[in-house]
Structures are given as structure tokens and as C-alpha cells.
N, C-alpha and C positions, 0 to 999 in steps of 0.2 A: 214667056217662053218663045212667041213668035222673036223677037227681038236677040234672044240669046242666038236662037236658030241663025238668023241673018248676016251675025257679026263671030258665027263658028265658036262661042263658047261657050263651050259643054258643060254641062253640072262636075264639080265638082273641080274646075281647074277654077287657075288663076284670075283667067280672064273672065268665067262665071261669077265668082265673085267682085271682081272689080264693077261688072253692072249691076251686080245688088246695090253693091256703093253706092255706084250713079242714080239708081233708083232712088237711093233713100236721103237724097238731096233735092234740092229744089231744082226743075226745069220748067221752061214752057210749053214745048214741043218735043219731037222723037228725032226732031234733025240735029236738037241739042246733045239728046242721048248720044247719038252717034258719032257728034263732032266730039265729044270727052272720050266716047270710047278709045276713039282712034288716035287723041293725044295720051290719052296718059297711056294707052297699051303700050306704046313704044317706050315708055317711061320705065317700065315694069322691072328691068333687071338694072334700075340707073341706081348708085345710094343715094341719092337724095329720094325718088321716091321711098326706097326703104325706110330711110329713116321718118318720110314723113307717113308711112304706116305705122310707125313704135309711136310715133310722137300720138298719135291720134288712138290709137291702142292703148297709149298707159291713160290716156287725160278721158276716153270712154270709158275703163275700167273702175277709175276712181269715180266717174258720174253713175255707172250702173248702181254701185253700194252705196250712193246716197239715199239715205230716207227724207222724203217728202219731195216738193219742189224747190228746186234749185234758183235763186232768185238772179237776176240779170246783173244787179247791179255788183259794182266791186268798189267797196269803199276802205281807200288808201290807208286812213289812220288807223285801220284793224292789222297793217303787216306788222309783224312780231319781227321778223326774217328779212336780210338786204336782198335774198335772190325770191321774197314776193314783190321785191319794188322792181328790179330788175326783169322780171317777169312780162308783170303790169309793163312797162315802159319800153318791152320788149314789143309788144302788143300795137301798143299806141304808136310805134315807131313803125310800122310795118304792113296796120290794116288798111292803109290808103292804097299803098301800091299791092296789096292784094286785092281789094277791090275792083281796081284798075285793071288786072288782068284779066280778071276773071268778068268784067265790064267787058273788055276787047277780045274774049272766047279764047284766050290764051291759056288754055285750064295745063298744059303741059308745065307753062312759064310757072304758073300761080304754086302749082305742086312743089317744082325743084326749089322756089325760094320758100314756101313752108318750111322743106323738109329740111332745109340747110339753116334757113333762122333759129328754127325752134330741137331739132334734136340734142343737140350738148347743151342748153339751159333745160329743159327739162328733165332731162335723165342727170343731169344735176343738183336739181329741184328734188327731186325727189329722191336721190340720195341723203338728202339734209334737212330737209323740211314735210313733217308729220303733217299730210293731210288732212286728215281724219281726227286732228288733236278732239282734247275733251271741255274745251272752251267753244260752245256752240255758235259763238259770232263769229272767230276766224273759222272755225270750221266752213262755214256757211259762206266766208267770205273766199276762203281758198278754194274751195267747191265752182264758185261761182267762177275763178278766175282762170280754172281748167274747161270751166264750160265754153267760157268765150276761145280758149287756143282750140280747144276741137271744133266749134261751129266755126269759125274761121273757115275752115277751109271743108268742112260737112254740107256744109248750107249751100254754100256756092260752086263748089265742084264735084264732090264726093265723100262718101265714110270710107274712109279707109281702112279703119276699123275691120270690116268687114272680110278684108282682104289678109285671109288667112294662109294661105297656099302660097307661101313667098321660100 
């Protein structure tokens, strides 16, 4: 609350929510809190952030309705579908240099290319491709491989999830 206080956002806006986000990511300190706040709030009305709120909103939504634990691994010869290889390689293509940014506290940077990598392949993913099929290995494998696009960018800079108030 002391924190909301500080940085003037109030329950129930935008900016309250975007530090729940922040909270419920990994930091070390409160100077971190602070430094994300202050990038991504300017972020707030850009589409790329938008988009990287859907992106992380549809791939939590499918992680909520899984039952049991979600396993890390994503193994390739379970894709049925070119846009899970696509996906995967989308991934692989792109977690270095998000790492990297969010290595160099550039959480503003790390967000716009989230949001701009992964919004049109996943909202086209999932126009096409049954997550939740009834074959419990792709299941389990596609599960897996929405876990890794949402911690991508949960883990080390925010849930955007979270960030309902858009």
C-alpha cells in the first residue's frame, strides 16, 4: 500500500494494477519496483504494450484451466500444428534479447518487443490450434509452451495479466 501511495496509484486504476504486476514478478529490491514502474507507466497507452497485455492475458487464461502442474519442458515431436513450431522458434528466436533487456533494466524496451513479437502469432494460434485438445501429451505439451510465452516476460518484468483497466 505504502508503495501504491508513493508512486500515486490508487486502487482500482491502471496504474494500481500495473504494480500488482510488478509485484508478482521477480525483484530484488524496491528501487526495482520503481524503476519498472516508471518505464512501463509511460508505456501504458502505447499498442505494443497493449498488445503485450492480450498476449499474456490469453496464454494466463489457458494456464489458469489447466489441471495439475504444468511441466517446463516443450518437446517438439508432440507438435501436431506448423504455428506450434512456429511458436517454439518464435520463442527461441527472441528469449536472448529479452533477457538482455531486462538484464540492462530496460523493462520499457523488453515490453514493446514482447508485445510486438508475440501478439499476431498468438492470437493466431489460437485461432487455429485447440489447446486444451483430448490427447493428454500435446495437451500438456501446448500448455507447456504458453507457460514459457507468458513467464517470459512475468518473471522478469511484470504480469500483465493483471492489468485489467486498459
Amino acid at each position: 500500500e505504502r508503495e501504491a501511495f508513493e508512486l500515486g496509484a490508487q486502487p482500482g486504476s491502471q496504474g494500481h494494477d500495473l504494480l500488482q504486476g510488478i509485484f508478482a514478478s521477480a525483484f530484488d529490491d524496491l528501487a526495482g519496483v520503481y524503476l519498472k514502474f516508471e518505464q512501463l507507466a509511460r508505456e501504458l497507452k502505447t499498442p505494443s504494450f497493449e498488445h503485450a497485455c492480450k498476449v499474456m492475458e490469453r496464454t494466463y487464461n489457458i494456464l489458469k484451466g489447466a489441471k495439475g502442474r504444468i511441466e517446463e519442458h516443450i518437446e517438439p515431436s508432440l507438435f501436431q500444428d506448423d504455428l506450434e513450431r512456429r511458436l517454439f522458434d518464435l520463442v527461441n528466436r527472441n528469449v536472448t534479447a529479452m533477457q538482455q533487456l531486462i538484464h540492462q533494466e530496460r523493462y520499457g524496451a523488453a515490453t514493446k518487443l514482447y508485445g510486438e513479437t508475440f501478439y499476431e502469432p498468438i492470437h493466431h494460434f489460437f485461432d487455429r490450434v485447440l489447446v486444451n485438445t483430448e490427447d493428454p501429451k500435446v495437451r500438456a505439451n501446448r500448455q507447456a509452451l504458453m507457460k514459457r510465452i507468458n513467464r517470459l516476460h512475468a518473471e522478469g518484468v511484470a504480469d500483465l495479466a493483471l492489468v485489467t483497466n486498459r
